[in-house]
C-alpha positions in Angstrom: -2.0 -7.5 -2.3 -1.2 -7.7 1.9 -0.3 -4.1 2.1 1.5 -4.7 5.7 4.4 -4.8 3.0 4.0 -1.1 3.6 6.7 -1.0 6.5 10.0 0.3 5.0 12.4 -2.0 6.9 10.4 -5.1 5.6 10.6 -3.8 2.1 14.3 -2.7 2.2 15.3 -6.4 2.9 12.9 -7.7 0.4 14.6 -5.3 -2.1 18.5 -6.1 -0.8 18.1 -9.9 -1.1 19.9 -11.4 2.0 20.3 -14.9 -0.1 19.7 -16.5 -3.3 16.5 -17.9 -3.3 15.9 -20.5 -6.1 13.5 -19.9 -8.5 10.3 -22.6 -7.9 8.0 -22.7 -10.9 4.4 -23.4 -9.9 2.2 -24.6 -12.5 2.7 -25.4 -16.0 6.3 -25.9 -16.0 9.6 -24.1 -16.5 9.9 -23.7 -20.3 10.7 -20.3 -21.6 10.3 -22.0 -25.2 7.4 -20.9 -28.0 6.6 -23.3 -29.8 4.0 -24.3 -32.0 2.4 -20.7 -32.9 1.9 -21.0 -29.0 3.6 -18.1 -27.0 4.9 -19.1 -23.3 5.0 -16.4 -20.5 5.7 -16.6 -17.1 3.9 -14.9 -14.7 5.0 -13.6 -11.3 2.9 -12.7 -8.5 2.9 -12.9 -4.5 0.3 -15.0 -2.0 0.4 -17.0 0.1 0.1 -20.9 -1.4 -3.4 -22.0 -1.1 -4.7 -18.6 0.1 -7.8 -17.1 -1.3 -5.7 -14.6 -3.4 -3.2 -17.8 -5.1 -6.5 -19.3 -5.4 -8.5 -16.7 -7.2 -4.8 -16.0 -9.1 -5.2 -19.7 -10.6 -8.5 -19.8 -11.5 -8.1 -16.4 -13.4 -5.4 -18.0 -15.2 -6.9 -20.9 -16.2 -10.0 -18.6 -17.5 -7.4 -16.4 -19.4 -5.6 -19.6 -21.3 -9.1 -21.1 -22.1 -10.2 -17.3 -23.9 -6.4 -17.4 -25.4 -5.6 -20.6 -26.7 -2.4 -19.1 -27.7 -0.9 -17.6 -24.6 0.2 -19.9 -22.0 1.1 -19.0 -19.0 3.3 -20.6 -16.3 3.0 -19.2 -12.6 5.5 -18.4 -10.4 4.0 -17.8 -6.5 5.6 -17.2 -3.6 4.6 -15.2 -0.1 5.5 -11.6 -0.6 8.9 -11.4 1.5 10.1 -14.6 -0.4 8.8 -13.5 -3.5 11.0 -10.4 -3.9 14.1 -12.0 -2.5 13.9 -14.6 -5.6 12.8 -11.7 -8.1 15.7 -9.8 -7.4 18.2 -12.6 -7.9 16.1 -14.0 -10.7 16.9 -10.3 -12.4 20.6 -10.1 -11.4 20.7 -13.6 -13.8 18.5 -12.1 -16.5 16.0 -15.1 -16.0 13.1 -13.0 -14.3 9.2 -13.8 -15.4 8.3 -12.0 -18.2 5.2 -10.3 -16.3 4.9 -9.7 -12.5 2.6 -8.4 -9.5 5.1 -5.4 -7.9 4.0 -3.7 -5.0 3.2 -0.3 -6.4 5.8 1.6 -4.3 8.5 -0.5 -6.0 7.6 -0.1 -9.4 10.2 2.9 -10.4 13.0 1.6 -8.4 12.6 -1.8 -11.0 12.6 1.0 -13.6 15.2 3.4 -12.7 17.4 -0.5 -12.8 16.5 -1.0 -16.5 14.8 -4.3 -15.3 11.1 -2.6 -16.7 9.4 -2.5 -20.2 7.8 1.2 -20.6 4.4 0.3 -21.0 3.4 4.1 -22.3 2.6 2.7 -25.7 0.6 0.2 -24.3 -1.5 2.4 -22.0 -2.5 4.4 -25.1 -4.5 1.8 -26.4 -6.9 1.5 -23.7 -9.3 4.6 -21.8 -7.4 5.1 -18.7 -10.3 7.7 -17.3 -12.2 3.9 -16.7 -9.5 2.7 -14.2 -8.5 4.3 -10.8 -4.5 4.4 -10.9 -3.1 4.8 -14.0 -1.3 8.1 -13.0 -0.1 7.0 -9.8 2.6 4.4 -12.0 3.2 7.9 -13.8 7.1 8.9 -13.4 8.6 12.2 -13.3 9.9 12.3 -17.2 5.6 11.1 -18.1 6.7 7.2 -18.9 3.9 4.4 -17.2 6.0 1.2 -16.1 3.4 -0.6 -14.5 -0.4 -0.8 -14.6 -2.8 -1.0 -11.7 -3.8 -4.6 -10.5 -5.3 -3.2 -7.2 -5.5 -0.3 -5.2 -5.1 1.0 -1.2 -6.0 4.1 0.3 -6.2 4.9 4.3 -9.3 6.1 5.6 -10.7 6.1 9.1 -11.9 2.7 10.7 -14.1 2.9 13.8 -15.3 0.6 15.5 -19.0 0.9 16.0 -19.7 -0.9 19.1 -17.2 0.6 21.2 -18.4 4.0 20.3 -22.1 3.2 20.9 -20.9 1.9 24.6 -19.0 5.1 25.2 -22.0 7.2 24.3 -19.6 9.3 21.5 -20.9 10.2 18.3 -19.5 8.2 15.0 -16.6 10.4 13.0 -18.3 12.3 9.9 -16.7 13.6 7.4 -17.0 17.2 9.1 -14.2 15.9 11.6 -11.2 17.6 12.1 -8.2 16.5 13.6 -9.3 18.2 17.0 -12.7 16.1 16.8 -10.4 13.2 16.4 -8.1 13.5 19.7 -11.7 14.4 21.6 -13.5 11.5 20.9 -10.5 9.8 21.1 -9.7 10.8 25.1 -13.6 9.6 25.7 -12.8 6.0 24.3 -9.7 5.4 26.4 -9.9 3.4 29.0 -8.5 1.4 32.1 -10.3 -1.3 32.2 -8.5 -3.4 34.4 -8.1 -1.3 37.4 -4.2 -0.8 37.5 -4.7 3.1 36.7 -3.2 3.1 33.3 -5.4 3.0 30.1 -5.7 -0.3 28.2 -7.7 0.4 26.0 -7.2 3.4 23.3 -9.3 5.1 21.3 -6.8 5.7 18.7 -3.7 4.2 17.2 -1.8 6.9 16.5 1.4 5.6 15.5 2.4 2.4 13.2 6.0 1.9 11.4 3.9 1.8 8.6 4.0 4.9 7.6 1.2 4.9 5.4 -1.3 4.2 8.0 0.8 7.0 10.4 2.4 10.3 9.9 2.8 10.6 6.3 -0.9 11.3 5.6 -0.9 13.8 8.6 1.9 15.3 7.3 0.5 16.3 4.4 -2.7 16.9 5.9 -1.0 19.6 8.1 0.3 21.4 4.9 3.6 20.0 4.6 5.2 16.8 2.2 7.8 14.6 2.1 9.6 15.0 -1.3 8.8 16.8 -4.4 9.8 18.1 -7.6 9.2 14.6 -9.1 10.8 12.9 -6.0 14.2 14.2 -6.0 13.5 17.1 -3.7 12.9 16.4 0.1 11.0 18.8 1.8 9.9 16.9 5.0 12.4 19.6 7.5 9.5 22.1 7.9 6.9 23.5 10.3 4.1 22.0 8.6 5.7 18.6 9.0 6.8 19.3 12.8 3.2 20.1 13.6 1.6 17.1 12.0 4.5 15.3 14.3 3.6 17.5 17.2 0.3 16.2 17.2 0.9 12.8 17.5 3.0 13.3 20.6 0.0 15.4 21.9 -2.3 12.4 21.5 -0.2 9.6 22.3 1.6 11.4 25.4 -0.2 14.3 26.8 -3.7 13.4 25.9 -3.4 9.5 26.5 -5.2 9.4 23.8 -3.8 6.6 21.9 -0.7 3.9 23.0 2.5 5.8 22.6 5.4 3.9 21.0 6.7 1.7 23.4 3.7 0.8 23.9 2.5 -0.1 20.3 5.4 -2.1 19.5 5.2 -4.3 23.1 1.6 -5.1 22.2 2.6 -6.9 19.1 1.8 -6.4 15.3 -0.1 -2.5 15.7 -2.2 -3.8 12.5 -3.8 -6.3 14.8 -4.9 -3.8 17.7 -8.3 -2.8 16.0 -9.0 -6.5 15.1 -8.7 -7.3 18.9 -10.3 -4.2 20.6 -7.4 -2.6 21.9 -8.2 0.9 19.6 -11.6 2.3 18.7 -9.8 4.1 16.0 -6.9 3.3 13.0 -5.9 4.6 9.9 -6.5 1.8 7.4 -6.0 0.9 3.7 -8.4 -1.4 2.5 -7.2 -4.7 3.1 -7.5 -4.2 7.0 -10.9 -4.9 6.4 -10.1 -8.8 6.1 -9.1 -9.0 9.5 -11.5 -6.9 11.0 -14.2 -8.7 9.5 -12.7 -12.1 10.6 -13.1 -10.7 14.6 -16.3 -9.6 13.6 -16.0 -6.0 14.5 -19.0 -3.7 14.4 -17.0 -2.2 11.5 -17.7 1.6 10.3 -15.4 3.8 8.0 -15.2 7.3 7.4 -13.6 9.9 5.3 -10.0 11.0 6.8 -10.0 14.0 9.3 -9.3 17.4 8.0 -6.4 19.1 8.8 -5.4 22.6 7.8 -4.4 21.7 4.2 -7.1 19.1 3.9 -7.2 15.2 4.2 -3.8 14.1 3.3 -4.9 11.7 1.1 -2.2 9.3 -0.2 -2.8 6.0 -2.1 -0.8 3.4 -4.2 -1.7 1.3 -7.0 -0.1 -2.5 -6.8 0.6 -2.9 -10.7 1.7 -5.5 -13.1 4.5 -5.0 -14.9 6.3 -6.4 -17.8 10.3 -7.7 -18.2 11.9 -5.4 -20.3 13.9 -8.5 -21.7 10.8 -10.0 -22.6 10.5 -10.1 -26.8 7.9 -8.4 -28.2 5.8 -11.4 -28.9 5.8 -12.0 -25.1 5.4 -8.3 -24.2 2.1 -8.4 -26.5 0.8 -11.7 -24.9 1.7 -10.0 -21.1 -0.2 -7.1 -21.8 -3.1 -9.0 -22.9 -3.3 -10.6 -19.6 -3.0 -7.7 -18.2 -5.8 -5.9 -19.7 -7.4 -9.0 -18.9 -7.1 -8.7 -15.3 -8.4 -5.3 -15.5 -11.4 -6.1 -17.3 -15.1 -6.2 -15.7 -15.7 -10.1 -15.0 -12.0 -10.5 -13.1 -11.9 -7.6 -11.3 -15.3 -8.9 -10.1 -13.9 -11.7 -9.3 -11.2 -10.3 -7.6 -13.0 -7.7 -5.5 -14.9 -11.2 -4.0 -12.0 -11.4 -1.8 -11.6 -8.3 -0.5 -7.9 -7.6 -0.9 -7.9 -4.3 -2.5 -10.2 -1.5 -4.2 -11.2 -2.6 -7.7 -8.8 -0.5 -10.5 -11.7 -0.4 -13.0 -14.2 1.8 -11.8 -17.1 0.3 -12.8 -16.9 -2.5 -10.9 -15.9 -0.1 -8.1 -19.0 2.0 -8.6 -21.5 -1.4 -8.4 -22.4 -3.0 -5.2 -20.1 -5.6 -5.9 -17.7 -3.3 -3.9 -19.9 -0.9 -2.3 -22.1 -3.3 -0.4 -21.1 -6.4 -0.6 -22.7 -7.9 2.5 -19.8 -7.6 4.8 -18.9 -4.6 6.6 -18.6 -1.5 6.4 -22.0 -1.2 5.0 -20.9 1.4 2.9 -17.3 2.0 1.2 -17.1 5.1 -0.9 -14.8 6.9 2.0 -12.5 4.6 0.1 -13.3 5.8 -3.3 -13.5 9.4 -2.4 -10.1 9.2 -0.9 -8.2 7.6 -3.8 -10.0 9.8 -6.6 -8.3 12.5 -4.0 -5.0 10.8 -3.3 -1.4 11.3 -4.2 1.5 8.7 -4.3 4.1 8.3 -2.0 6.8 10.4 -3.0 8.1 7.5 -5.6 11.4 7.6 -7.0 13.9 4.7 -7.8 15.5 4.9 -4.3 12.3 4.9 -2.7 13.0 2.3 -0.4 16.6 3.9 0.7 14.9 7.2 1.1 12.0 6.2 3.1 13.7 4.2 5.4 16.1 7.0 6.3 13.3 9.6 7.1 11.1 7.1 9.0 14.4 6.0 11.3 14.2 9.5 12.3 10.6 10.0 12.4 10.3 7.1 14.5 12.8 8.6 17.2 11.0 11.7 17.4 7.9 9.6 18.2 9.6 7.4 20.6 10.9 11.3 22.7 14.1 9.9 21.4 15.2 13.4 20.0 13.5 16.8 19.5 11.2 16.6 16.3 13.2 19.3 14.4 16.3 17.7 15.3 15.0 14.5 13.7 13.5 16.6 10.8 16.5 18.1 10.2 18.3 14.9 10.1 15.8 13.4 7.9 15.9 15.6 5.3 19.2 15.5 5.3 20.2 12.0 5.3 17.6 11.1 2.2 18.6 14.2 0.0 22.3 12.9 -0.1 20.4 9.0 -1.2 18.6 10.7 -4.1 21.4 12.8 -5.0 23.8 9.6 -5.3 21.6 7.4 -7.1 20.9 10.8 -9.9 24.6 11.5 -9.8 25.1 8.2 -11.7 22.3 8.9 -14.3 
């Protein structure tokens, strides 16, 4: 759902649960106890209380037990951090919900711990071809542990005003990644007179990677793991270029803040919102708070970089307790499939949180136009039909924490980019190669 979760540090504590966290049943009540023909699951998911997401989350309940007379369901809710600090205690004492929201990135580490239900069997019973994600829960060996509640996918945000003023053309989907650092030199500006821009026309780095280097990377020709995840291949030139690009823009070019610089002006996902950057990388959900600063808002397909657009997505998903029973598995995956269907994903796309999963509601103006901006949003349906996952593995979070460290050094002129390559690669090969050691 709030995909700032994408920042590795904030997900590696989320994942290492710092304390016990007791587990708070909203809703229904804390019986794990069928009874009456009438079967009892609880169901996980993260938002904050009273938000438009726990909101919409209620009422889609409510509409699912009123169609289901003999499911019930009993919510559990907490904010996301919180949330995944209770779940992983709640699964150390064998007493975690039967179904839960995961952040898509986390969905094989929960498997590659035993804690997930393989949901292949399931997926066979429905068309996946009518749903946008399906293959991105897909593991190495084929098996599908989780399946898509909403998805994200960066594409370019612009803001249109700020172009219009500068007299520079809008990005196309012709741009490549020279157009972007042009424009964005003709966008920076000092605007308060003390000879040093304040405002950029880019931001060009974020410690979310997803929104950063990682789709550049690949864009440039290069990756950061393959052969099913347990390969990392992120020490090469390509990689070093997409790198060397960024400090082009960010140092030589003053094109965008550099990393001192990001970090000192706060939360880098709130520098389009207040008119600090013309230009971000941004997955869907950055749309909420550019919309609530009313920014002229315009998006457009990713630049083009020798290898293409780099196109990365992930697909939030829920996923079911292997130590749920059967009976319970059955009644999760009805709400799930529930979820997935026309009416709530409708309902769901009404608060803008993610890109609908099933594709017809997708395809309908629903999503496409739904009278806020941008006026048009297929750059983000064109990118995720496009898109690969994030180099998922069960050690995901170990891995990618490593490599950005180092990536993150070599953007702060810290250390040589090879040198922090080099290290990179090295440092999350020996993490995958200890956690498949023990397999």
């Amino acid at each position: 759902m709030r995909m700032q979760r994408f920042s590795p540090g904030r997900r590696l504590v989320a994942l290492a649960g710092v304390a016990a966290l007791a587990a708070t049943l909203i809703g229904c009540g804390a019986s794990d106890e069928e009874s009456g023909g009438r079967v009892t699951i609880r169901l996980g998911y993260y938002a904050e209380a009273g938000g438009p997401a726990d909101k919409t989350m209620r009422s889609l309940a409510d509409e699912f037990m009123k169609a289901n007379s003999g499911i019930k369901l009993e919510l559990e809710s907490a904010p996301y951090t919180d949330f995944f600090k209770r779940l992983r205690t709640q699964l150390a004492g064998g007493k975690g919900p039967d179904v839960w929201l995961s952040d898509g990135v986390l969905v094989q580490e929960y498997a590659g711990r035993n804690s997930l239900r393989d949901l292949s069997d399931f997926v066979k019973t429905v068309n996946t071809d009518d749903y946008y994600g399906v293959d991105l829960n897909r593991d190495s060996d084929g098996h599908i542990y989780g399946f898509p509640q909403g998805a994200q996918t960066p594409v370019l945000f612009y803001n249109k005003k700020m172009f219009a003023d500068a007299g520079v053309a809008e990005p196309t989907g012709d741009w490549t990644y020279d157009d972007l650092t042009a424009a964005a030199k003709k966008l920076t500006r000092d605007t308060n007179g003390d000879g040093k821009p304040d405002v950029w026309g880019m931001r060009v780095y974020s410690p979310g990677f997803t929104e950063s280097w990682w789709p550049m990377v690949k864009a440039f020709g290069g990756d950061v793991v393959a052969d099913g995840g347990r390969k990392v291949v992120v020490d090469s030139p390509q990689s070093r270029a997409a790198l060397d690009w960024m400090l082009n823009a960010m140092y030589t070019e003053n094109a965008g803040p550099d990393v001192v610089t990001t970090k000192a002006l706060g939360s880098p996902h709130t520098m389009f919102a207040s008119n600090r950057v013309a230009m971000q990388f941004g997955i869907y959900a950055r749309t909420i708070p550019a919309n609530a600063a009313k920014i002229d808002l315009g998006v457009a397909p990713m630049p083009k970089g020798p290898a293409g657009r780099g196109h990365v997505a992930i697909a939030n998903s829920w996923v079911i307790n292997k130590a749920a029973n059967q009976r319970k598995a059955e009644a999760a995956w009805k709400w799930i499939t529930y979820f997935a269907s026309e009416k709530p994903q409708t309902t769901w796309a009404g608060i803008g949180e993610a890109i609908p999963i099933n594709k017809k509601v997708a395809a309908s103006d629903v999503f496409l136009r739904p009278g806020t901006p941008p006026a048009d949003r297929q750059a983000f349906l064109d990118a995720l039909a496009d898109a690969d996952d994030l180099g998922l593995n069960p050690v995901w979070t170990e891995y990618t924490t490593a490599v950005a460290n180092q990536v993150d050094r070599a953007l702060a002129k810290e250390r040589p980019v090879g040198d922090a390559l080099t290290e990179a690669q090295r440092e999350a090969q020996q993490i995958i190669d200890r956690f498949y050691a023990k397999k």
